[in-house]
C-alpha positions, 0 to 999 in steps of 0.5 A: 305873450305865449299864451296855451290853452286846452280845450279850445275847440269851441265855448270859452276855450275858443272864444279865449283864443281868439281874444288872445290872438286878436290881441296879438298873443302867441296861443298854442292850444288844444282839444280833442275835436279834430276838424275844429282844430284843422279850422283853427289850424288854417284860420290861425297859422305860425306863430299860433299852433293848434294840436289834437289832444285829450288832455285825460290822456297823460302820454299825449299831454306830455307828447304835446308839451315836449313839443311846445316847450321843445324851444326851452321857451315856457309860456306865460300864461298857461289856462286849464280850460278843457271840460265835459259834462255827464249827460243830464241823469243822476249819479247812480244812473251813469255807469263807470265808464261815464263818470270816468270820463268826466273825472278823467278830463276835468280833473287828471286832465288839469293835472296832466298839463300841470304836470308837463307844463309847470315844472318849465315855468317854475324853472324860467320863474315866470308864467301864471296857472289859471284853471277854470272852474264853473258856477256849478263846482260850488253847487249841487244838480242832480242831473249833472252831480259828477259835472258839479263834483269835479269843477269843486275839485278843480 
């Protein structure tokens, strides 16, 4: 199975990986942590791929995902994993540049590879979407509030 990932640099997206391919899945990933992906990349060599891209970052999306379905070859499993969080504070205390990096990767980022990634599967009819959320997308925090806003989103 041909399995991409998005934020596997380290938590739940490496962890994945890793599962996937000891279970001898193909796992094409990304994240935005270069030596991580260097680590990765020399850990985990052909048929694995691993790529430096911030998802947040439509043009490197789609750079990534010519790349990846360049084999007209869609994956199977297509997991939007890729997430940051605000520093602790509340939401009247971040200026606009912090909250938008938050919503840039938690939410464009997930539509961003939605947006490169689906339309070769739905043309292959085959491959399933999960996007991940958090515990805290169905909760409030005052210290992480636009972390909480967009996992609801996703």
């Amino acid at each position: 199975m041909k399995i991409v990932i998005t934020g596997v640099s380290r938590g739940l997206g490496r962890a994945l990986a890793e599962e996937f391919i000891r279970g001898g899945h193909t796992v094409i990933g990304c994240g935005r942590s270069g030596e991580a992906i260097f680590d990765l990349r020399m850990t985990y060599q052909e048929p694995h791929d691993f790529t430096c891209v911030d998802v947040a970052l439509d043009n490197k999306v789609a750079i990534w995902a010519a790349k990846v379905l360049e084999n007209d070859s869609p994956p199977d499993l297509l997991i939007n994993n890729a997430g940051v969080m605000n520093r602790l504070a509340p939401l009247w205390e971040l200026d606009d540049r912090e909250f938008s990096k938050v919503v840039d990767v938690n939410i464009r980022g997930v539509q961003n590879v939605i947006r490169h990634f689906v339309p070769a599967m739905v043309a292959k009819k085959r491959g399933v979407v999960v996007n991940l959320s958090s515990e805290w997308g169905r909760s409030v925090s005052r210290e992480v509030g636009p972390y909480c806003m967009s996992k609801w989103a996703v």
